[in-house]
PAMARTOR-479257 format. One line per field, with one value per residue: residue number from 1; x, y, z of N, C-alpha, C in turn. Coordinates in nm, 4 decimals. Each point is the difference from the previous one (the first is absolute). Example, Ala and Ser with C-alpha at 12.3 -4.5 7.8 and 13.67 -1.06 7.14 Angstrom:
<nukes>
seq = 1,2
n.px = 1.3190,-0.0350
n.py = -0.5690,0.1050
n.pz = 0.7800,-0.0720
ca.px = -0.0890,0.0820
ca.py = 0.1190,0.1190
ca.pz = 0.0000,0.0060
c.px = 0.0900,-0.0770
c.py = 0.1200,0.1090
c.pz = 0.0000,0.0730
</nukes>
This chain:
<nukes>
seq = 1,2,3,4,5,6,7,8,9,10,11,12,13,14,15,16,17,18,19,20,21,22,23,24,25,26,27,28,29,30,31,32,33,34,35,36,37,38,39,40,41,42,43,44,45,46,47,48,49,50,51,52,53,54,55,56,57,58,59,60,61,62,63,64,65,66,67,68,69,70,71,72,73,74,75,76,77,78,79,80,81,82,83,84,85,86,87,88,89,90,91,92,93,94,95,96,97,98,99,100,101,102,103,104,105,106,107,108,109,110,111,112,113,114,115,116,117,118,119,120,121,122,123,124,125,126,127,128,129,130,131,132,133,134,135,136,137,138,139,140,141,142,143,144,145,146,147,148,149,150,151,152,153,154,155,156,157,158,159,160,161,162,163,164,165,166,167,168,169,170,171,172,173,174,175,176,177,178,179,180,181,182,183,184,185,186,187,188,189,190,191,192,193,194,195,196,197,198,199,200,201,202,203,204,205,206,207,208,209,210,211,212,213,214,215,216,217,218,219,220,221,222,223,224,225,226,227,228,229,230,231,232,233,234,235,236
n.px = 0.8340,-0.0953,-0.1136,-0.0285,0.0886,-0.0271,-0.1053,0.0241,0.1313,-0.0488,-0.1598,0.1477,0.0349,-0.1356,-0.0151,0.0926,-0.1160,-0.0985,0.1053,0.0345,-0.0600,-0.0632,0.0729,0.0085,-0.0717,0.0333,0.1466,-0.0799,-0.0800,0.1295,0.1388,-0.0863,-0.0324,0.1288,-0.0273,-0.0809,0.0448,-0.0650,0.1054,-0.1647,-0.0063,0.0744,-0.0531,-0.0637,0.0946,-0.1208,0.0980,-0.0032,0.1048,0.0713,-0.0584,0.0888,-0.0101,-0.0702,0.0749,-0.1507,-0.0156,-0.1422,0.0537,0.1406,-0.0200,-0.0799,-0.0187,0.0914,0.0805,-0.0472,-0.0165,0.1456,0.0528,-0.0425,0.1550,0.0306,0.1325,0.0515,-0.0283,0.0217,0.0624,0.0895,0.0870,-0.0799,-0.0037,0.1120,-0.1405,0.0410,-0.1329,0.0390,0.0871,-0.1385,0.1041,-0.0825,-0.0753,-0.0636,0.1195,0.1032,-0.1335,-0.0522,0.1055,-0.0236,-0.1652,-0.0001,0.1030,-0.1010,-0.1301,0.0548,0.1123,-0.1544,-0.0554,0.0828,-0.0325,-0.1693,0.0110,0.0958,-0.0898,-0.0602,0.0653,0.0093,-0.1196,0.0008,0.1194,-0.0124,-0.1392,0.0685,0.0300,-0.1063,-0.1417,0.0365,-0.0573,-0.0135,-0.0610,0.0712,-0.0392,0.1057,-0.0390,-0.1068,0.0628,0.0792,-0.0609,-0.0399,0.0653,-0.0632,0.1181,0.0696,-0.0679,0.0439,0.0936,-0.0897,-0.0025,0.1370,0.0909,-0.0306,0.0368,0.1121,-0.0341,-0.0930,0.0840,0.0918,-0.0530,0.0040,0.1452,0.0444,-0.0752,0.0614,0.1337,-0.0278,0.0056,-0.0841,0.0347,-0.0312,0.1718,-0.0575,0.0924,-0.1427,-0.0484,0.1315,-0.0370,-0.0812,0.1182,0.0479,-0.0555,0.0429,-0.0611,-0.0972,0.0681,-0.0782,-0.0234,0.1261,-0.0632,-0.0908,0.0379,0.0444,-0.0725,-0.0035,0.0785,0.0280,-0.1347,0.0621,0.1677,-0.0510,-0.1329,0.0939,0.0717,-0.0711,-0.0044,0.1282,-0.0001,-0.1134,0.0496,0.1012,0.0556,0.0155,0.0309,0.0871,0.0788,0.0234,-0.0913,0.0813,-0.0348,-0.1239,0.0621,0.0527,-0.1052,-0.0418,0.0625,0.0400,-0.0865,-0.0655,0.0744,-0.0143,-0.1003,0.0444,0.0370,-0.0368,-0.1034,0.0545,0.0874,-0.1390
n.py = 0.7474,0.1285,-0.0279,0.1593,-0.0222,-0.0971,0.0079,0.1172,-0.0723,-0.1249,0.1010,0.0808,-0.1064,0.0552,0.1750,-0.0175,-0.1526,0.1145,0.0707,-0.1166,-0.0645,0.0825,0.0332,-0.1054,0.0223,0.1666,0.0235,-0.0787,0.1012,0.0642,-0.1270,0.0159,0.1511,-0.0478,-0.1264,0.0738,0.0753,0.0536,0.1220,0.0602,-0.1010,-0.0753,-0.0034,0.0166,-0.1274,-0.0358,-0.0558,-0.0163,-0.0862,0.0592,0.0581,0.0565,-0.0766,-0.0002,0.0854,-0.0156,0.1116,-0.0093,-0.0216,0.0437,0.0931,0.1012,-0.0610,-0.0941,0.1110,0.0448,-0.0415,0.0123,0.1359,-0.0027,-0.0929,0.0166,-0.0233,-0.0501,0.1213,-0.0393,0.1027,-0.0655,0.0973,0.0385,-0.1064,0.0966,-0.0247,-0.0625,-0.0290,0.0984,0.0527,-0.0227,-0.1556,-0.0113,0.1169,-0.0832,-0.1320,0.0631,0.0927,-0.1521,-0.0144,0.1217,-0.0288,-0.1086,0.0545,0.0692,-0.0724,-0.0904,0.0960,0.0311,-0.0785,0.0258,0.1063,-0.0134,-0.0709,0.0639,0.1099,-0.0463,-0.0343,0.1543,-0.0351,-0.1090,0.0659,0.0988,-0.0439,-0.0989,0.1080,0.1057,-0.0786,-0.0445,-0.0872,0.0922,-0.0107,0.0818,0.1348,-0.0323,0.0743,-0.0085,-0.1170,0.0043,0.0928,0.0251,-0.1310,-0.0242,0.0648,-0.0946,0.0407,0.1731,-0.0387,-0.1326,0.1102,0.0369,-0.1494,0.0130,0.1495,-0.0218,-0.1577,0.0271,0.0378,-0.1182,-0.0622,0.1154,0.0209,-0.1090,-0.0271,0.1142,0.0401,-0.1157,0.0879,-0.0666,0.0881,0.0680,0.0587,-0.0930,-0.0459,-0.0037,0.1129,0.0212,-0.0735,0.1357,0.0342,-0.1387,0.0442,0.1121,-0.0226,0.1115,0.0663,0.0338,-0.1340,0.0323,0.0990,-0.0317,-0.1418,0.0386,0.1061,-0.0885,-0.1172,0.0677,0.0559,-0.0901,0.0409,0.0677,-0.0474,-0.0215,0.1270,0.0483,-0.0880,-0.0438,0.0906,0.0206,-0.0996,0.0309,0.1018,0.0041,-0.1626,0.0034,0.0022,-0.1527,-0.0052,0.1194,0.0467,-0.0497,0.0393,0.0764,-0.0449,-0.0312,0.0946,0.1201,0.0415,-0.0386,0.0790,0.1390,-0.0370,-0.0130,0.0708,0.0598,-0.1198,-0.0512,0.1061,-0.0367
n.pz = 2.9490,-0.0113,0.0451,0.0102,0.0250,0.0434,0.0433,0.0867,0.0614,0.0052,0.0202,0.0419,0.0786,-0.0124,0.0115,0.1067,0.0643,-0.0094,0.0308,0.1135,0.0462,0.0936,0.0352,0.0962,-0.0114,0.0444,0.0797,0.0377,0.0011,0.0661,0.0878,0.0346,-0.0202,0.0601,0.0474,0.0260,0.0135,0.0935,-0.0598,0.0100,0.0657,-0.0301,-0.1064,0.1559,0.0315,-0.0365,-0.0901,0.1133,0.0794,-0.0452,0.1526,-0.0126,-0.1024,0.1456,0.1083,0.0287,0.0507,-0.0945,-0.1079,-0.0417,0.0422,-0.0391,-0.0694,0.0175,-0.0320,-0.0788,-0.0877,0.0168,0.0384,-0.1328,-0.0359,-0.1305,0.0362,-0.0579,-0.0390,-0.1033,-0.0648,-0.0915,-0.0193,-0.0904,-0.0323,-0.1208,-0.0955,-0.0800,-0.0029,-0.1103,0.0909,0.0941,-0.0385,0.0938,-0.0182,-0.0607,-0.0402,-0.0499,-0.1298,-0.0232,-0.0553,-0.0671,-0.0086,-0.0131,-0.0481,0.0179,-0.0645,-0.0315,-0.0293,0.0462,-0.0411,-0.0604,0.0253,0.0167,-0.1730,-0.0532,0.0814,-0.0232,-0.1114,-0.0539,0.0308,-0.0486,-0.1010,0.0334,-0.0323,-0.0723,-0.0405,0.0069,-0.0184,-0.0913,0.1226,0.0269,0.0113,0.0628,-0.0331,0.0185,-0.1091,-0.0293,0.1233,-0.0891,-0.0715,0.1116,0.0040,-0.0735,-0.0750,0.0081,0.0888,-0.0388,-0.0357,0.0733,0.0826,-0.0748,0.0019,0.1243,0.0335,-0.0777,0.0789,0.1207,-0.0221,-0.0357,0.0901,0.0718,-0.0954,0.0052,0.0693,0.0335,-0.0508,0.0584,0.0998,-0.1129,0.0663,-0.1061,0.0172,0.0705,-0.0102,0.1535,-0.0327,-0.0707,0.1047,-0.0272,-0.0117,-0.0200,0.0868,0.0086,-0.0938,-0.0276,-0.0885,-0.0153,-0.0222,-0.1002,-0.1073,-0.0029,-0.0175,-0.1159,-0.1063,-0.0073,-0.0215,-0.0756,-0.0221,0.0745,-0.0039,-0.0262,-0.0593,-0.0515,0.0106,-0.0910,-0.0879,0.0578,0.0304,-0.1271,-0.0506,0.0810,-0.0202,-0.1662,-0.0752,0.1216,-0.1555,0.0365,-0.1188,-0.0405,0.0996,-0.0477,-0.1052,0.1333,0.1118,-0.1578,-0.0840,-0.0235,0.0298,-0.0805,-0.1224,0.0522,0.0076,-0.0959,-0.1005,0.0966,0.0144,-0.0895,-0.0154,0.1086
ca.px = -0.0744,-0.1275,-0.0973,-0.0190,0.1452,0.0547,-0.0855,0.0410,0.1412,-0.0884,-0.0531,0.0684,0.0718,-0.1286,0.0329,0.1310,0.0601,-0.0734,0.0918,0.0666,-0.1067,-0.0136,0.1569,0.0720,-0.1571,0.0440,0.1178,-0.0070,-0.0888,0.0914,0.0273,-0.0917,-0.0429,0.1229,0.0005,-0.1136,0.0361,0.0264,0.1493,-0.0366,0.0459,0.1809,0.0584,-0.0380,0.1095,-0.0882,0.0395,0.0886,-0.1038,0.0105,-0.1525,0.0054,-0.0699,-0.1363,-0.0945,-0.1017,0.0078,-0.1317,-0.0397,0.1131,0.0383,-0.0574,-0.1158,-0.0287,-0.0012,-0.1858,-0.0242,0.0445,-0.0140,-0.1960,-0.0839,-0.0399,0.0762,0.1395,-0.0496,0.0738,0.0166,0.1103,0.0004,0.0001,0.1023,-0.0359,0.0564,-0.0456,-0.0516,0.0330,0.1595,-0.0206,0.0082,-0.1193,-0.0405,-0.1437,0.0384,0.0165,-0.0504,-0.0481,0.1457,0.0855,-0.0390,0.0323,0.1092,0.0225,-0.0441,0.0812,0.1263,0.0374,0.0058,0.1778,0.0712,-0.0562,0.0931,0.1308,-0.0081,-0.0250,0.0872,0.1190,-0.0810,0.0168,0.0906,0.0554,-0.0163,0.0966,0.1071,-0.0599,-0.0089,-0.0249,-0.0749,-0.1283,-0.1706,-0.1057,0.1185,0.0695,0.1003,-0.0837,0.0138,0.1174,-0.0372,0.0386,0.0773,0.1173,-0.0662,-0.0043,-0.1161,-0.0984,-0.0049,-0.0980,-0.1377,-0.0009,-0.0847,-0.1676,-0.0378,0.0087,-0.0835,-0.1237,0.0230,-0.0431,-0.1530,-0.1232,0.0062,-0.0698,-0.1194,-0.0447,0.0270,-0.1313,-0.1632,-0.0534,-0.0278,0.1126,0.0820,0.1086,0.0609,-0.0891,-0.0883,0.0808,-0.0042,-0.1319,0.0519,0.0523,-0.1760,-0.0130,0.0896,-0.0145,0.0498,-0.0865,-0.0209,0.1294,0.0742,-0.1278,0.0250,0.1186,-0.0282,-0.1149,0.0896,0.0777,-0.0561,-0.0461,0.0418,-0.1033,-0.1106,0.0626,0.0197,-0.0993,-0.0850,0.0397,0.0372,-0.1430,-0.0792,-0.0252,-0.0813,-0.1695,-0.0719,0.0132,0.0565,0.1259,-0.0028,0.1433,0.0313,-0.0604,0.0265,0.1305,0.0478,-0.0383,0.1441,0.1085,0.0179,-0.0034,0.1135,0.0786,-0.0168,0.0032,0.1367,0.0414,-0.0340,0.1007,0.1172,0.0389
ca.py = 0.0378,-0.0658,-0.0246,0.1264,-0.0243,-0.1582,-0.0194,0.0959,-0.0241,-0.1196,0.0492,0.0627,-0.1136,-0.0788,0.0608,-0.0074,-0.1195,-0.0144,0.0995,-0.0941,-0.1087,0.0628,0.0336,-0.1523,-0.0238,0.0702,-0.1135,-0.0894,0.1136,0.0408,-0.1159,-0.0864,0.0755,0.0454,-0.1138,-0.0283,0.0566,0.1103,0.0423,0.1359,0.0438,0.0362,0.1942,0.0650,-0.0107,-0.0736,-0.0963,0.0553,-0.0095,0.1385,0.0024,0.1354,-0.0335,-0.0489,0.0298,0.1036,0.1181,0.0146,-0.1234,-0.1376,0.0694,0.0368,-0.0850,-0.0847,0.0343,0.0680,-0.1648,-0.0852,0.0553,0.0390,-0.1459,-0.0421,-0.0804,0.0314,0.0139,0.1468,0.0128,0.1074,0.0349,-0.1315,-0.0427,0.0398,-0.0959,0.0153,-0.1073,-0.0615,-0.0777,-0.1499,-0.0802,-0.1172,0.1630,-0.0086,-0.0504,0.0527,0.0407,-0.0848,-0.0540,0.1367,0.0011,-0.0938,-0.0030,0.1083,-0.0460,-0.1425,0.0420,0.0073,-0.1312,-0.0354,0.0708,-0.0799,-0.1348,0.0142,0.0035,-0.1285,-0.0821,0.0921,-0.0101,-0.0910,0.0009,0.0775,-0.0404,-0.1078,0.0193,0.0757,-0.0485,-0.1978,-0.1008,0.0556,-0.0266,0.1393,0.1120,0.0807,0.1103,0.0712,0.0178,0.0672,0.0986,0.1140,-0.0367,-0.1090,0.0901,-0.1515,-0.0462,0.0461,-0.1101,-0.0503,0.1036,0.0339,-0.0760,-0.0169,0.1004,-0.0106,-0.0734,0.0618,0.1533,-0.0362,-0.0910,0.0785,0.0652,-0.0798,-0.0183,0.1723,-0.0321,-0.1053,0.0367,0.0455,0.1587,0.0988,-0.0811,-0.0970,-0.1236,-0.0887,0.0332,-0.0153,-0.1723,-0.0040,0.1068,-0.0830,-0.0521,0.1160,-0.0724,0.1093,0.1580,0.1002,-0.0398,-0.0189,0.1383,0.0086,-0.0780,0.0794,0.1161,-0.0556,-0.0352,0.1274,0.0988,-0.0772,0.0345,0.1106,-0.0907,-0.1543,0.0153,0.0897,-0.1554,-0.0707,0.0720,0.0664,-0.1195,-0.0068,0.1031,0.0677,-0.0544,-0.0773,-0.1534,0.0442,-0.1390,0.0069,-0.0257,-0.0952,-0.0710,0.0285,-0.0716,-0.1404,-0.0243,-0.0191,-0.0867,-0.1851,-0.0602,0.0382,-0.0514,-0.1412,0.0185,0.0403,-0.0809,-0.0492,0.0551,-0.0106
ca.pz = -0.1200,0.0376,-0.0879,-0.1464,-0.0719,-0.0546,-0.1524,-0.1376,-0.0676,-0.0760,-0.1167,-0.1186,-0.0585,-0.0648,-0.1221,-0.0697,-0.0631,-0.1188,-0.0741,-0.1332,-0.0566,-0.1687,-0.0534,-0.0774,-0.0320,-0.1054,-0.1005,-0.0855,-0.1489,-0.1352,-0.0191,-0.0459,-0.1014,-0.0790,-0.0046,-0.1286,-0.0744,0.0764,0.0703,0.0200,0.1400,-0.0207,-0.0498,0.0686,0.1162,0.1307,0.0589,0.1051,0.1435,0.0686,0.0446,-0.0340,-0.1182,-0.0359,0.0871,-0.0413,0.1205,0.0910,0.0040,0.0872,0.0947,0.0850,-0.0382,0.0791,0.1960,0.0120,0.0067,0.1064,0.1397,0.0202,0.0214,-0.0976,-0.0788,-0.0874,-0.1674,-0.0293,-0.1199,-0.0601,-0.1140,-0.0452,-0.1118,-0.1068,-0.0880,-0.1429,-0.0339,-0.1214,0.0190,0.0170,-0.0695,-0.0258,0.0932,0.1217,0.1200,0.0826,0.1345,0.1351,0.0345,0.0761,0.0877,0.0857,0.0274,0.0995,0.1258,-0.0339,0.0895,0.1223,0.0319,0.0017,0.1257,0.1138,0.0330,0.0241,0.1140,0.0692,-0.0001,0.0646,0.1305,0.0312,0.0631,0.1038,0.1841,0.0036,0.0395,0.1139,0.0796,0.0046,-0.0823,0.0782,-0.0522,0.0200,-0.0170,0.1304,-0.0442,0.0500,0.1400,0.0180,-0.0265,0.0581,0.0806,-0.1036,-0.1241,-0.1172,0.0036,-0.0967,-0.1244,-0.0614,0.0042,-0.1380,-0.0849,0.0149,-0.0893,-0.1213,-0.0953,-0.0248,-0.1147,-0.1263,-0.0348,0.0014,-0.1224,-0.0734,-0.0189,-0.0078,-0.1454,-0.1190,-0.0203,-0.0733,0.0177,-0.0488,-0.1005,0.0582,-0.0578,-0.1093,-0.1334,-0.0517,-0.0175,-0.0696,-0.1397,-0.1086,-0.0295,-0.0635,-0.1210,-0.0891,0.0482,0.0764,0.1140,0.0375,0.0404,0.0795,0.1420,0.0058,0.0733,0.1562,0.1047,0.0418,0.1226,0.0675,0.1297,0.1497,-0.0365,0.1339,0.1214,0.0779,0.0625,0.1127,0.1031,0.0213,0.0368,0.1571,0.0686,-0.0046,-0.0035,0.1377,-0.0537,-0.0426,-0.0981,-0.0686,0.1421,0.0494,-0.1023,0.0390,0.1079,0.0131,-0.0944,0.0881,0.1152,0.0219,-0.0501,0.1066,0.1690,-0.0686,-0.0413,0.0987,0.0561,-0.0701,-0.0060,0.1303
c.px = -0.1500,-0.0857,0.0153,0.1161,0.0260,-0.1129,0.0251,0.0786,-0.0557,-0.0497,0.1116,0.0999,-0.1079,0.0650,0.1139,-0.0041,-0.1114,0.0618,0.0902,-0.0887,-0.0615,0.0779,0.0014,-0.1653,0.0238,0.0825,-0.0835,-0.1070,0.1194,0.0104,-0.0925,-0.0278,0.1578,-0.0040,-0.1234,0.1148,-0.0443,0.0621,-0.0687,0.0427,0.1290,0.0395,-0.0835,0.0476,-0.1099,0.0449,0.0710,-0.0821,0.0217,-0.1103,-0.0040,-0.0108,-0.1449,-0.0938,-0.0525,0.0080,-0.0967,-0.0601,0.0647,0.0127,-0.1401,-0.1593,0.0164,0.0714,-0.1398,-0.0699,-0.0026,-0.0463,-0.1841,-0.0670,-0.0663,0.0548,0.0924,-0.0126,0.1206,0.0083,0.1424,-0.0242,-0.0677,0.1185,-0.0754,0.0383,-0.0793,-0.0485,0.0294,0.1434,0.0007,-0.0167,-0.1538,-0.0867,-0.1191,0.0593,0.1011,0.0325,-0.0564,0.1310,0.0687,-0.0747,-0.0389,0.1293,0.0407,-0.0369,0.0592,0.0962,-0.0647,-0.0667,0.1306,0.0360,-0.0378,0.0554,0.1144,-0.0094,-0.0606,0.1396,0.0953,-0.0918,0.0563,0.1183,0.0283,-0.0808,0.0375,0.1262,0.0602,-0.0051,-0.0170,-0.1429,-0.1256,-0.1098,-0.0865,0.0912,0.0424,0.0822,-0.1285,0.0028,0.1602,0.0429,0.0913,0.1641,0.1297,-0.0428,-0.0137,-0.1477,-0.1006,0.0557,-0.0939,-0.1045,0.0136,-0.0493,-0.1448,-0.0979,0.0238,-0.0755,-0.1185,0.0103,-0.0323,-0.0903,-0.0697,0.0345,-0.0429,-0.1326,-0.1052,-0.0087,-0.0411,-0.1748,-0.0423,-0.0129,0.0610,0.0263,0.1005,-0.0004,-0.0509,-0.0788,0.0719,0.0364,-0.1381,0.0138,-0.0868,-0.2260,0.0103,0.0550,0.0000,0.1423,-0.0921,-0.0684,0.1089,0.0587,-0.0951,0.0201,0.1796,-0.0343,-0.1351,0.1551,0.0809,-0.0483,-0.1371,-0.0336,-0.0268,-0.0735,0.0331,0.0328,-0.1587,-0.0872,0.0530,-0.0033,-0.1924,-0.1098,-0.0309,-0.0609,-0.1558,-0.0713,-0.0039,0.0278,0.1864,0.0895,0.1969,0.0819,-0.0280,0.0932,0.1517,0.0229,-0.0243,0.0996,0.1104,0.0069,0.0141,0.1231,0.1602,0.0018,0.0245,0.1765,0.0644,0.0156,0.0426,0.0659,0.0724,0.0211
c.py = -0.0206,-0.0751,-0.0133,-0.0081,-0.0501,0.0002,0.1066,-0.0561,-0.0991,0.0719,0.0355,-0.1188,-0.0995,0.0545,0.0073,-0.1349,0.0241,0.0734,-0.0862,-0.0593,0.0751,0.0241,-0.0968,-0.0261,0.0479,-0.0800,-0.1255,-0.0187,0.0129,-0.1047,-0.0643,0.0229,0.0188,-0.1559,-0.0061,0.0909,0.1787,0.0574,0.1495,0.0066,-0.0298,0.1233,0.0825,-0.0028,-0.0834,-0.1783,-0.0336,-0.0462,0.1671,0.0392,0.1876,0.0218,-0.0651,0.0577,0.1156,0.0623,-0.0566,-0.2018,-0.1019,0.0493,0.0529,-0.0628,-0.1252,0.0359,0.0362,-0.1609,-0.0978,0.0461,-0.0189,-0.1785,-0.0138,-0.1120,0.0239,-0.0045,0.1426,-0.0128,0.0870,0.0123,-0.1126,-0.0184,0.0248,-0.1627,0.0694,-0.1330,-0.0039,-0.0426,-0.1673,-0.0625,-0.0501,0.0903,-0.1111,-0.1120,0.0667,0.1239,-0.0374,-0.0140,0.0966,0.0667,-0.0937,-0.0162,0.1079,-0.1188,-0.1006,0.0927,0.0208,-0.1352,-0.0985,0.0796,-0.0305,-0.1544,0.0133,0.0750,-0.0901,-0.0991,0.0387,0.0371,-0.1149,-0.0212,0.0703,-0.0302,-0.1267,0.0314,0.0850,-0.1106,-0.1410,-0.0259,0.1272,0.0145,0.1432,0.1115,0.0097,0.1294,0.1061,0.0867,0.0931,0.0688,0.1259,0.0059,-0.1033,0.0903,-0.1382,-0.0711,0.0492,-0.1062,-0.0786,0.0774,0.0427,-0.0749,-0.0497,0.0635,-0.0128,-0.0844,0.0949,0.1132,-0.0384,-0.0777,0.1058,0.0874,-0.0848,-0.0427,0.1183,-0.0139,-0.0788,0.0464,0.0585,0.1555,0.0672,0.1098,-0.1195,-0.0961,-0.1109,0.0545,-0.0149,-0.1765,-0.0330,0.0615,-0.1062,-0.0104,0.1405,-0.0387,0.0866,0.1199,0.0796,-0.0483,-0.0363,0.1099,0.0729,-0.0151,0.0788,0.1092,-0.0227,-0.0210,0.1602,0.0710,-0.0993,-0.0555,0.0629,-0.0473,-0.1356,0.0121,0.0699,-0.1542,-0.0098,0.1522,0.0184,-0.1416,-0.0939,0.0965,0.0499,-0.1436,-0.1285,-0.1271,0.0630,-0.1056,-0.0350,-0.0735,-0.1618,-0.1122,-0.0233,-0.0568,-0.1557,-0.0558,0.0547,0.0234,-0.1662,-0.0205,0.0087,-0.0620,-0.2033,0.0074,0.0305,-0.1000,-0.1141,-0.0260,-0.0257,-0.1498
c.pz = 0.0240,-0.1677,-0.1184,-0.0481,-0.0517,-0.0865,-0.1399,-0.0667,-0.0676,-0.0986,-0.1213,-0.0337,-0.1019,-0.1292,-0.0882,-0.1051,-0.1023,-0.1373,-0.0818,-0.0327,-0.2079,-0.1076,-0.1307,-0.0551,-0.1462,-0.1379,-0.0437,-0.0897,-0.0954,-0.0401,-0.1316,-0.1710,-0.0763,-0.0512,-0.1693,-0.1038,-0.0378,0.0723,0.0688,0.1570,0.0164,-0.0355,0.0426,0.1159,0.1114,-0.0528,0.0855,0.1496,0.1179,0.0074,-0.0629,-0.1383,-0.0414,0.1132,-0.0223,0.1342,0.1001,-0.0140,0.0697,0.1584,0.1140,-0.0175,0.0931,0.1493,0.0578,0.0375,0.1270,0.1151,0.0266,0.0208,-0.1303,-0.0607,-0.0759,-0.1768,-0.0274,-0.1651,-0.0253,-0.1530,-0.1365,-0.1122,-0.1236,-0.0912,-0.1139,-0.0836,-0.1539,-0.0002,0.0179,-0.1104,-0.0179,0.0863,0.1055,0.0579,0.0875,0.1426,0.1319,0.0629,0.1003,0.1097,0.1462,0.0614,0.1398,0.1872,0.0054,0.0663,0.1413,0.0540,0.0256,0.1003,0.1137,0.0594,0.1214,0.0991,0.0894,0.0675,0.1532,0.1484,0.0658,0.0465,0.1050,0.1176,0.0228,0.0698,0.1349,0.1335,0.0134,-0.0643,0.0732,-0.1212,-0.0194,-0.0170,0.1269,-0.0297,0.0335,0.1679,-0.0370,-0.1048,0.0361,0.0577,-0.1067,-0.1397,-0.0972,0.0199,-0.1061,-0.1337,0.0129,0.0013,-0.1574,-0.0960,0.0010,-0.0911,-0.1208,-0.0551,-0.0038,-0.0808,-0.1175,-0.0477,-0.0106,-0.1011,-0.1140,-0.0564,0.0195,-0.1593,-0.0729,-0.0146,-0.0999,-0.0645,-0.0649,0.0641,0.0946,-0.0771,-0.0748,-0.0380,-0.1033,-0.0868,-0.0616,-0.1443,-0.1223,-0.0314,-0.0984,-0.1536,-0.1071,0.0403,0.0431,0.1766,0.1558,0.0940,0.1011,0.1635,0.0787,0.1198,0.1592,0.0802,0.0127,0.0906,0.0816,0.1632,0.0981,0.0184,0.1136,0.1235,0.0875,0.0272,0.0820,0.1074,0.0238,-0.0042,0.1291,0.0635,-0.0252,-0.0088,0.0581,-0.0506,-0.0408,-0.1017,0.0045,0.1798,-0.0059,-0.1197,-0.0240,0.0792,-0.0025,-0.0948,0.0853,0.1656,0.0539,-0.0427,0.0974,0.1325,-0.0257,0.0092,0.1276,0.1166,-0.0685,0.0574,0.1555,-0.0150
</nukes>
């Protein structure tokens, strides 16, 4: 297997673990919003960890194969979860609730891959200190398991704290809802987080390039990166 292969096959095993990762990012927006007492994404069928109920084409899919293969990192977006903030029992806490609830599931997923790192190069290979699944690769297919869970933690630190950035419409602009205290100022901040999204992605892909900073890169690698390369190093 040369090079280019093996790295291709890595880049689309990146994508495949960002397909669930979101997924369950997704589910626990519903989880969360059926828990306040919002049923709009149940009776839309997105309570559900089935990745074919939340994956967006260009977002879950060809957005971070674009990403990965270009060395950006691991950001993606699915479908978002429909809620309905007057269904909510208590609307401005917990909208902080249903929205936090997306990055908290992949913080739990990062956990628990960790755990499951730990295990398998325990078990793989004893007490060794360093990847030895990396050298066999090409030659042992059980080796791509800790190469998987590796990835998964960094998937989700880096969905995670993608999703806490301030920015509409991620997650944490959203954890900024409850300062908006008027309806008009409400509905306001509404229609900003809706058509927002291009706007975010055009920062992170045109702020390196035209203005030789890369603030969202730089704010990524000191959260989840520090958090991944911790959990990971843990875990050894």
């Amino acid at each position: 297997m040369t090079f280019d292969r093996l790295e291709l096959m890595i880049d689309i095993l990146a994508v495949g673990l960002v397909v669930i990762s979101a997924s369950l990012h997704e589910f626990g927006h519903a989880f969360a919003a059926h828990c306040c007492g919002d049923d709009t994404a149940k009776e839309q069928g997105r309570l559900t960890i089935n990745p074919l109920a939340h994956i967006d084409p260009f977002g879950s899919v060809l957005l971070p194969l674009l990403l990965v293969v270009s060395g950006f990192g691991y950001m993606a977006y699915a479908k978002p979860v429909p809620y309905n903030p007057n269904r909510l029992r208590n609307p401005r806490r917990d909208e902080v609730i249903v929205a936090a609830a997306g990055p908290i599931s992949n913080l739990l997923q990062a956990l628990v891959g960790a755990l499951l790192y730990r295990l398998s190069l325990t078990m793989l290979y004893g007490d060794a200190q360093w990847p030895y699944y990396l050298y066999f690769l090409e030659t042992a297919p059980i080796s791509w398991l800790p190469l998987a869970l590796q990835l998964y933690v960094q998937v989700n630190c880096s969905l995670a704290f993608f999703n806490l950035l301030p920015i509409p419409p991620l997650d944490g602009s959203k954890l900024l809802s409850p300062l908006f205290k008027t309806p008009k100022a409400r509905r306001w901040w509404y229609q900003v987080q809706r058509y927002a999204l291009p706007v975010t992605f055009a920062l992170i892909w045109l702020a390196p390039e035209v203005l030789g900073v890369d603030p969202i890169g730089w704010v990524l690698d000191m959260t989840a990166g520090r958090l991944g390369d911790a959990l990971l190093g843990w875990s050894l």
